[in-house]
PDB file of N, CA, C and O in Angstrom:
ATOM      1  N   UNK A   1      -2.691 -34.469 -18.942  1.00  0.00           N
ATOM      2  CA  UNK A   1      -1.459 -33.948 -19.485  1.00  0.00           C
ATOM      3  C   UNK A   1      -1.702 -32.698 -20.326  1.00  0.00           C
ATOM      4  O   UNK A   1      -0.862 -31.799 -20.367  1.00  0.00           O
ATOM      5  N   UNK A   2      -3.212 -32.628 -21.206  1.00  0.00           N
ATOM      6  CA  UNK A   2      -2.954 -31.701 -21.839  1.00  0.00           C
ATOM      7  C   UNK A   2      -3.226 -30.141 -21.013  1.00  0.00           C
ATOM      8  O   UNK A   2      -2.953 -29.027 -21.461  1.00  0.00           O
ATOM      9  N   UNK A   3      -3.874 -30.489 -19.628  1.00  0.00           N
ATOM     10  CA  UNK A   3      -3.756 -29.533 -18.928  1.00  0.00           C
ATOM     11  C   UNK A   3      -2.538 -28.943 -18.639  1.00  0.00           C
ATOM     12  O   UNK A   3      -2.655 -27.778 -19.017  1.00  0.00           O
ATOM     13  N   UNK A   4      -1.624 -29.080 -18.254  1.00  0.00           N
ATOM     14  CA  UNK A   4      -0.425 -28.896 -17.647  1.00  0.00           C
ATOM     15  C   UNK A   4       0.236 -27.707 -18.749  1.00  0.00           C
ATOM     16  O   UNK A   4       1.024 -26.805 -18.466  1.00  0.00           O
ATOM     17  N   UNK A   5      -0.553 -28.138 -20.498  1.00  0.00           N
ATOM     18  CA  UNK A   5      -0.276 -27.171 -21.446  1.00  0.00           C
ATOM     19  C   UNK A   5      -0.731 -26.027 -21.381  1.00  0.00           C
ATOM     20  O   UNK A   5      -0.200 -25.034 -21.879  1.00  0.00           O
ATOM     21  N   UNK A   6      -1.713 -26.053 -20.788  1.00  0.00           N
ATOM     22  CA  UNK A   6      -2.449 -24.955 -20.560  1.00  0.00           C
ATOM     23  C   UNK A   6      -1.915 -24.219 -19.573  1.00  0.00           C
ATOM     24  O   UNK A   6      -1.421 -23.125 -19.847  1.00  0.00           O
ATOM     25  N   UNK A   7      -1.932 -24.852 -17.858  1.00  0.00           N
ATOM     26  CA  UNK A   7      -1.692 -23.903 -17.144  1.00  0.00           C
ATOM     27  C   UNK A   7      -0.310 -23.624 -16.471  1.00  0.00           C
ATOM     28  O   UNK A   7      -0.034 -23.330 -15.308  1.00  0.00           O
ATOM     29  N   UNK A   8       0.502 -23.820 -17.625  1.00  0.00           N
ATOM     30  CA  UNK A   8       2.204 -23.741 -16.851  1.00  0.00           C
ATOM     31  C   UNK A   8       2.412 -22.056 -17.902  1.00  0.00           C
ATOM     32  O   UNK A   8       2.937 -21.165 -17.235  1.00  0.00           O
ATOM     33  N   UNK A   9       2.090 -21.704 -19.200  1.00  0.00           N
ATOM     34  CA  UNK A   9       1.773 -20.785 -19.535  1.00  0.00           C
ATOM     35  C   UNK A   9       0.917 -19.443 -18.677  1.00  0.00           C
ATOM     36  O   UNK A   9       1.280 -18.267 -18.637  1.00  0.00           O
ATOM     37  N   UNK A  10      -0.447 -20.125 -17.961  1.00  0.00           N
ATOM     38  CA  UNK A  10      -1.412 -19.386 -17.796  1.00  0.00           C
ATOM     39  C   UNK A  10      -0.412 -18.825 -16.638  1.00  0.00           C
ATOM     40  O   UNK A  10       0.064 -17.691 -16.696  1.00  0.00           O
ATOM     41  N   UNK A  11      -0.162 -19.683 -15.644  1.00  0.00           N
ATOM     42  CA  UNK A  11       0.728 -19.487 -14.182  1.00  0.00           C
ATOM     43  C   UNK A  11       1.706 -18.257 -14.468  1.00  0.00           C
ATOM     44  O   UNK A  11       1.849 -17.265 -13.754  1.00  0.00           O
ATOM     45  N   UNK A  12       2.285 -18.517 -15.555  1.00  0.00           N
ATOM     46  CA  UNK A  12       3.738 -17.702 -16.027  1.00  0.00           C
ATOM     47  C   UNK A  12       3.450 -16.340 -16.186  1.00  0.00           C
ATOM     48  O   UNK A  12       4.046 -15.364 -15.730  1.00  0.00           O
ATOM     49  N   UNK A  13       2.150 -16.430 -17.116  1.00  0.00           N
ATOM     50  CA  UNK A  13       1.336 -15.292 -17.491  1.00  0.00           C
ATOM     51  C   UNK A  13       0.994 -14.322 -16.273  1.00  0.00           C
ATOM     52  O   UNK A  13       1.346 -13.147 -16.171  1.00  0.00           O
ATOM     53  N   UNK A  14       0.391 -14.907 -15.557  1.00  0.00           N
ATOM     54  CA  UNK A  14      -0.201 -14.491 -14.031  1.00  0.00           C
ATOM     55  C   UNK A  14       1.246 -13.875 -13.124  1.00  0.00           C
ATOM     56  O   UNK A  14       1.279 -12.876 -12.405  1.00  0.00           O
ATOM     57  N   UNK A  15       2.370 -14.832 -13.436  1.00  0.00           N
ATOM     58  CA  UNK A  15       3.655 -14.374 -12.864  1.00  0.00           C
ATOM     59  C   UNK A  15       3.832 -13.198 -13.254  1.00  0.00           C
ATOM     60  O   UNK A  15       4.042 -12.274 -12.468  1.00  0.00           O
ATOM     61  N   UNK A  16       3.773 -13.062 -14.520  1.00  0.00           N
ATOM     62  CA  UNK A  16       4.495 -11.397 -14.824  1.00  0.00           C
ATOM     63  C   UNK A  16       3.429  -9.849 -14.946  1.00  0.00           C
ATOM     64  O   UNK A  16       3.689  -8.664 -15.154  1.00  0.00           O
ATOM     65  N   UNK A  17       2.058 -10.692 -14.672  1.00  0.00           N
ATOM     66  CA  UNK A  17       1.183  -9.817 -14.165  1.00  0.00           C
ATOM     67  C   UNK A  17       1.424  -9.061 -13.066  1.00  0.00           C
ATOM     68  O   UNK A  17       1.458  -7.833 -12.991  1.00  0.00           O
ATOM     69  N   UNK A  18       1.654 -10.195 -11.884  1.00  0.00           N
ATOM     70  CA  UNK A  18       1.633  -9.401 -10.532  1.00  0.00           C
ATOM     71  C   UNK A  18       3.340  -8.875 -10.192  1.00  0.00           C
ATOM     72  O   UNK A  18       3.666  -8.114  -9.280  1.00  0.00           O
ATOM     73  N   UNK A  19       4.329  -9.564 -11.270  1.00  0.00           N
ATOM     74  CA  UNK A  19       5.026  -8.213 -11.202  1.00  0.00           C
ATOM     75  C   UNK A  19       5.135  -6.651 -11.212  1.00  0.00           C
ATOM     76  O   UNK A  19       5.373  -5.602 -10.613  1.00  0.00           O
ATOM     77  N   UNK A  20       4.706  -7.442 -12.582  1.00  0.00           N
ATOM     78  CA  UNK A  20       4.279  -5.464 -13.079  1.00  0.00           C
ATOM     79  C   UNK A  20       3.742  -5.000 -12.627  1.00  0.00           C
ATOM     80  O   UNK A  20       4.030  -3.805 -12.705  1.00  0.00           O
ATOM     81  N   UNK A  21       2.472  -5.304 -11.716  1.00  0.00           N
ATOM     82  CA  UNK A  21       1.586  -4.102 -10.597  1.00  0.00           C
ATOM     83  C   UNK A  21       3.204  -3.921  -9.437  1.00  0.00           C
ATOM     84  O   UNK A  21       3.690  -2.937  -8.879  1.00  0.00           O
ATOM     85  N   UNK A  22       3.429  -4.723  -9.461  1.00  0.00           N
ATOM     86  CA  UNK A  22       4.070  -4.585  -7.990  1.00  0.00           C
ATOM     87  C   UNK A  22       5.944  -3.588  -8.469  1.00  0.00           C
ATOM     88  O   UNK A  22       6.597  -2.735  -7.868  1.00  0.00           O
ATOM     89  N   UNK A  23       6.116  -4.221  -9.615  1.00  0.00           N
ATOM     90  CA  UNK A  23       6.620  -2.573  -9.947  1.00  0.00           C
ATOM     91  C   UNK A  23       6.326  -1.015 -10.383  1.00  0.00           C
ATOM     92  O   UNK A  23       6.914   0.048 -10.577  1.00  0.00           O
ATOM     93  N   UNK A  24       5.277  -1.487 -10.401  1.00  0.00           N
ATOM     94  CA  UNK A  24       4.105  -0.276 -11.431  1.00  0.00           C
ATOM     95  C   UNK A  24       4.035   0.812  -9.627  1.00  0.00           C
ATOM     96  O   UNK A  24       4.337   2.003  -9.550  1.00  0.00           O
ATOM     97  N   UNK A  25       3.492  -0.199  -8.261  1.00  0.00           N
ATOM     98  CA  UNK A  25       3.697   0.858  -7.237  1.00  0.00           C
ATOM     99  C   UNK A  25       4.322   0.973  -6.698  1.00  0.00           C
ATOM    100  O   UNK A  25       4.216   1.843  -5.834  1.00  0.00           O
ATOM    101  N   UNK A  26       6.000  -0.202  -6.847  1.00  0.00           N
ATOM    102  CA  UNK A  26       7.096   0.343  -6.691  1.00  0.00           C
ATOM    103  C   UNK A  26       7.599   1.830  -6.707  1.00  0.00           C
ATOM    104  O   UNK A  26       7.942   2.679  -5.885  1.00  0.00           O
ATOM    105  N   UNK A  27       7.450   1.692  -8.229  1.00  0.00           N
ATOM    106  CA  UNK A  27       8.175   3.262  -9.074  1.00  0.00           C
ATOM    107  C   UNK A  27       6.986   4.310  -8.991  1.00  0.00           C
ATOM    108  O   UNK A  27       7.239   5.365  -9.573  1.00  0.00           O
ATOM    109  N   UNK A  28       5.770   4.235  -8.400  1.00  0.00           N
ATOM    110  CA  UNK A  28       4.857   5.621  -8.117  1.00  0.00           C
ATOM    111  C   UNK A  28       5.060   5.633  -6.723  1.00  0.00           C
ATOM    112  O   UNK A  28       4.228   6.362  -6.182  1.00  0.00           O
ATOM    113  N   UNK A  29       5.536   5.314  -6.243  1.00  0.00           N
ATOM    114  CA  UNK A  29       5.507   5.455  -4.316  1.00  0.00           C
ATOM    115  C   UNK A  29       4.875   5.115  -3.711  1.00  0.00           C
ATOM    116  O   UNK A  29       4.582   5.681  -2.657  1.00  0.00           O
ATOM    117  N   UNK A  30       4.172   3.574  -4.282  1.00  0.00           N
ATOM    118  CA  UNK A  30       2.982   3.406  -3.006  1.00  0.00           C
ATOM    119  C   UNK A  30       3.533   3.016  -1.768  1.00  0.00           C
ATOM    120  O   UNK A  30       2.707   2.748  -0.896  1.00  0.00           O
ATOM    121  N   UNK A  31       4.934   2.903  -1.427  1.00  0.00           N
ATOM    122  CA  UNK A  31       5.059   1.838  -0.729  1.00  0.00           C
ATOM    123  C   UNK A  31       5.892   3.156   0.447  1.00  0.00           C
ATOM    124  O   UNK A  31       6.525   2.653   1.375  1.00  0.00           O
ATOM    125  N   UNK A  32       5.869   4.850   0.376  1.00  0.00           N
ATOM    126  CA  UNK A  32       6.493   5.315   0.741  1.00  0.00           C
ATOM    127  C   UNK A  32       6.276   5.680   2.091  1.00  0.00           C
ATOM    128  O   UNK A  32       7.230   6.100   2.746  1.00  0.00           O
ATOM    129  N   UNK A  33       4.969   5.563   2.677  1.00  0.00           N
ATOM    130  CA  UNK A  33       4.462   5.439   4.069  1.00  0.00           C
ATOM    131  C   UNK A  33       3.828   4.695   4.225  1.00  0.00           C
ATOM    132  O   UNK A  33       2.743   4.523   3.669  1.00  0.00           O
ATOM    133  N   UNK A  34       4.409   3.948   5.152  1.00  0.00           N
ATOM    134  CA  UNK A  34       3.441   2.180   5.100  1.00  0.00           C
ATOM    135  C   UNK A  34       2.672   2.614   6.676  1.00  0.00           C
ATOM    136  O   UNK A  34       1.504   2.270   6.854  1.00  0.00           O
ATOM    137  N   UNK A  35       3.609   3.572   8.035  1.00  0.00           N
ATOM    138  CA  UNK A  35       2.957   3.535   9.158  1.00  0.00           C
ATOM    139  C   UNK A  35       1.607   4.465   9.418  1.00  0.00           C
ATOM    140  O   UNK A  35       0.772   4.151  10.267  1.00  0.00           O
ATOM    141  N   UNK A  36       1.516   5.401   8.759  1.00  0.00           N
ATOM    142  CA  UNK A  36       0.244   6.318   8.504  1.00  0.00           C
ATOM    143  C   UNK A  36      -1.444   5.629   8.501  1.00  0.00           C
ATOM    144  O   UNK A  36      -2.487   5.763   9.141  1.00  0.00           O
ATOM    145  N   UNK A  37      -0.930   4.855   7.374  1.00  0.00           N
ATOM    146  CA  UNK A  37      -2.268   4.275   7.371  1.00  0.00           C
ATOM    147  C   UNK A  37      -3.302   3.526   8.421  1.00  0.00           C
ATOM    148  O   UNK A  37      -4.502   3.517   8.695  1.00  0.00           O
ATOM    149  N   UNK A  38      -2.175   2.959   8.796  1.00  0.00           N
ATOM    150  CA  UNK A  38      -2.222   2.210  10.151  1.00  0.00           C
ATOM    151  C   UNK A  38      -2.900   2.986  11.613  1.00  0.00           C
ATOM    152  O   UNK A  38      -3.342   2.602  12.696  1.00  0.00           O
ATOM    153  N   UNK A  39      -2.752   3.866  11.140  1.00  0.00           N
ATOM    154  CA  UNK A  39      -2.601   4.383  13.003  1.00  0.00           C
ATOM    155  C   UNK A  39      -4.076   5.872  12.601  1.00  0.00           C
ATOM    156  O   UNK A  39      -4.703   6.496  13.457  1.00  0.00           O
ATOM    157  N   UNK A  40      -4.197   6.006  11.129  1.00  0.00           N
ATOM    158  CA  UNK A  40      -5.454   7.006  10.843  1.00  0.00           C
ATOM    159  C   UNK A  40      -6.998   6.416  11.660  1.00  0.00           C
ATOM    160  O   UNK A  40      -7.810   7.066  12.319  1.00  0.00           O
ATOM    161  N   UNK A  41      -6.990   5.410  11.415  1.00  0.00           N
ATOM    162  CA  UNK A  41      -8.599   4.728  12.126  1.00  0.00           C
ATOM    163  C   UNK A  41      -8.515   4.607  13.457  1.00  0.00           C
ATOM    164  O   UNK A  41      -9.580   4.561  14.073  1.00  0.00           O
ATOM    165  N   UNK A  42      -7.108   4.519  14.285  1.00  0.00           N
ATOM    166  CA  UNK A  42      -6.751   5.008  16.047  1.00  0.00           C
ATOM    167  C   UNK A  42      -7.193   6.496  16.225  1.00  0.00           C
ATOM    168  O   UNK A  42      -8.012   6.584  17.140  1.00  0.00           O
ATOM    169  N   UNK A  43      -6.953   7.488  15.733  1.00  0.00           N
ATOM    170  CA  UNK A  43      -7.051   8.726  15.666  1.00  0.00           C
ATOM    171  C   UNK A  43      -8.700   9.234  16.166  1.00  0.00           C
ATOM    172  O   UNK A  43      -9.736   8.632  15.881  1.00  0.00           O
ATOM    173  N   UNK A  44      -8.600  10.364  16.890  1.00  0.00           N
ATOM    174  CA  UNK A  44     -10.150  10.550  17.112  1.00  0.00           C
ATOM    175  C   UNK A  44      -9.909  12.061  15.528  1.00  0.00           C
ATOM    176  O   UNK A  44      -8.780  12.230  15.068  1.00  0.00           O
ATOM    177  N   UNK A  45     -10.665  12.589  15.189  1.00  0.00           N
ATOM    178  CA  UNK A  45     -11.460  13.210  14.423  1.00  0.00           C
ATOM    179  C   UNK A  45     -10.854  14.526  14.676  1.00  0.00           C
ATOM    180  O   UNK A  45     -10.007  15.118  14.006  1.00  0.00           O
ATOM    181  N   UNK A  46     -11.444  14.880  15.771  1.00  0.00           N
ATOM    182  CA  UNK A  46     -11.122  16.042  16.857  1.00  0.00           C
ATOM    183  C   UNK A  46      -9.594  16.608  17.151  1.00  0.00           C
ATOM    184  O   UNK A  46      -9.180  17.767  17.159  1.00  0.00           O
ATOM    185  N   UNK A  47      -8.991  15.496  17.362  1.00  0.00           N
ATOM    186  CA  UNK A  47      -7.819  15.931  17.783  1.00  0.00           C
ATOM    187  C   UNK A  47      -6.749  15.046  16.678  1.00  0.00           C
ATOM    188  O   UNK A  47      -5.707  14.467  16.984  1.00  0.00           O
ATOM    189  N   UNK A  48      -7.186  15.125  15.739  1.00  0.00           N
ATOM    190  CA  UNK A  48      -6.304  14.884  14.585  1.00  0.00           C
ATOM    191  C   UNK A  48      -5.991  16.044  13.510  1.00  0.00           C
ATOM    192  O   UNK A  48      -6.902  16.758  13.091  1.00  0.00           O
ATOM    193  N   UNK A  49      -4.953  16.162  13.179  1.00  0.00           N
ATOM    194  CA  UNK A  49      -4.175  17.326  11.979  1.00  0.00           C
ATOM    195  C   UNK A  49      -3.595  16.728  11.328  1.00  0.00           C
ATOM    196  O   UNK A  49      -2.748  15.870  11.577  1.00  0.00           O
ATOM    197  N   UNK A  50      -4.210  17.338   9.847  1.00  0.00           N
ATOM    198  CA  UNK A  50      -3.552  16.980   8.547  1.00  0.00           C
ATOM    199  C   UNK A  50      -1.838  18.219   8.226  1.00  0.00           C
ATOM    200  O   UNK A  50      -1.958  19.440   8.327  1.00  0.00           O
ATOM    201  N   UNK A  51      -0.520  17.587   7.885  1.00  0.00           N
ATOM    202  CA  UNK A  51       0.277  18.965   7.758  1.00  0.00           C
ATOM    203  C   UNK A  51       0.497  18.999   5.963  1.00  0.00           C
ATOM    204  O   UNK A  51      -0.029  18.243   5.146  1.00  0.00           O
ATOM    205  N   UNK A  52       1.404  20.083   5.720  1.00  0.00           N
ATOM    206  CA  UNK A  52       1.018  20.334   4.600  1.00  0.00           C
ATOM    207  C   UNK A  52       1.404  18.478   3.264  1.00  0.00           C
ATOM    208  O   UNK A  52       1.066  18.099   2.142  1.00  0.00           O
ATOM    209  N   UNK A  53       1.974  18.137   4.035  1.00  0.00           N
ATOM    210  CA  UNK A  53       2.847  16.556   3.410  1.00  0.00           C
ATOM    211  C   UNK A  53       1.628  15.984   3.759  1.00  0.00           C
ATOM    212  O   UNK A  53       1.644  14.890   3.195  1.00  0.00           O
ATOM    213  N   UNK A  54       0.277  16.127   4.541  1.00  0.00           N
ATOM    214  CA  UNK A  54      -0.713  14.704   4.100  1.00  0.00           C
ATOM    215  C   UNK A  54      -0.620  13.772   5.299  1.00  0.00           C
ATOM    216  O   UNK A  54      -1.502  12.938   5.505  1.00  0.00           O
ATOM    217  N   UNK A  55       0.567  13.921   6.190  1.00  0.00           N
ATOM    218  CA  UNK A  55       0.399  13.094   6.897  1.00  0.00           C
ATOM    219  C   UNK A  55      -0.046  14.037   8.469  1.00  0.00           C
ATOM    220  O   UNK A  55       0.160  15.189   8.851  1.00  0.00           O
ATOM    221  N   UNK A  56      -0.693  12.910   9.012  1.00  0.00           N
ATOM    222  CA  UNK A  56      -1.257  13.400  10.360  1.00  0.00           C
ATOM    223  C   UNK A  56      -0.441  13.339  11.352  1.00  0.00           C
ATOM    224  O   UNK A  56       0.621  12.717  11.382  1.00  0.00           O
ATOM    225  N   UNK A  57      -0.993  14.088  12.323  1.00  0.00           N
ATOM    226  CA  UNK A  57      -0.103  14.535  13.669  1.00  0.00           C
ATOM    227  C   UNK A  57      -1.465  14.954  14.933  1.00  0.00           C
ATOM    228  O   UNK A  57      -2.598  15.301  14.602  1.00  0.00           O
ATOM    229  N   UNK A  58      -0.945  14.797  16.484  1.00  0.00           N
ATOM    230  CA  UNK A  58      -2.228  15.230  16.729  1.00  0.00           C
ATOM    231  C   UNK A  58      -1.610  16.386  17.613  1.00  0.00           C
ATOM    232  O   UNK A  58      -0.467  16.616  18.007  1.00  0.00           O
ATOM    233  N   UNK A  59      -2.985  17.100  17.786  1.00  0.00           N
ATOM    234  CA  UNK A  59      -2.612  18.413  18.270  1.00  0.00           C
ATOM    235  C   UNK A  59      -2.552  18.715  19.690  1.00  0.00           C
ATOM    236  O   UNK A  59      -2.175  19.795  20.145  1.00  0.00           O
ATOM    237  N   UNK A  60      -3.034  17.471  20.539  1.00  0.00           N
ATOM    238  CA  UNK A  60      -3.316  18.257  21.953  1.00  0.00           C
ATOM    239  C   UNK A  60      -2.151  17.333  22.443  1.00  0.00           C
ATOM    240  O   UNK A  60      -1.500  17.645  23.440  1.00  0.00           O
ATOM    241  N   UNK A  61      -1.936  16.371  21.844  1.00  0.00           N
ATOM    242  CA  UNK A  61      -0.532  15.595  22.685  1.00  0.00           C
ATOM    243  C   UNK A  61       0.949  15.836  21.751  1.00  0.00           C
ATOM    244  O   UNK A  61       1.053  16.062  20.545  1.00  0.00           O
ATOM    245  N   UNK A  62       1.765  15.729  22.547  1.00  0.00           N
ATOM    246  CA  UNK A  62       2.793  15.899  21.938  1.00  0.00           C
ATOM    247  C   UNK A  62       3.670  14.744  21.099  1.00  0.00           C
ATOM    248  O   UNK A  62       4.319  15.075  20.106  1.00  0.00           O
ATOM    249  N   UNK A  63       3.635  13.229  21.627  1.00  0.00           N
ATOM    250  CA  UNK A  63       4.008  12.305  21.348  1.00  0.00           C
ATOM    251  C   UNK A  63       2.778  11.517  21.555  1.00  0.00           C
ATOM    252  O   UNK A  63       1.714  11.870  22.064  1.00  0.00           O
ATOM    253  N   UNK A  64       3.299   9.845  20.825  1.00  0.00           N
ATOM    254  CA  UNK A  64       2.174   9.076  20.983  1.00  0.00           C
ATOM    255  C   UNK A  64       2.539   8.197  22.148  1.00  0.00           C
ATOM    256  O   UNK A  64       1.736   7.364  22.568  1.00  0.00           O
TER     257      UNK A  64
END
């Protein structure tokens, strides 16, 4: 029982931890291109372009 004192606090604690990260990259934009990342390690080297926004595009095809 006297556990339960302990970790219904600790839990709560931990609750409003992983809020706050998760508003913390809410409100900086982590969450503003989720498909990019994804598809950079498909990409060959060669025929990949960075544009001035960071995100890639490739150069010898037109679509994917």
């Amino acid at each position: 029982m006297n556990v339960l004192l302990m970790m219904i606090p600790l839990s709560i604690l931990l609750l409003l931890g992983a809020a706050m990260a998760f508003f913390w990259a809410a409100n900086h934009d982590q969450f503003d291109d989720l498909e990019s990342p994804g598809i950079l390690p498909l990409l060959d080297t060669d025929d990949a372009a960075v544009d001035a926004e960071g995100t890639t595009r490739d150069v010898t095809r037109d679509a994917f």
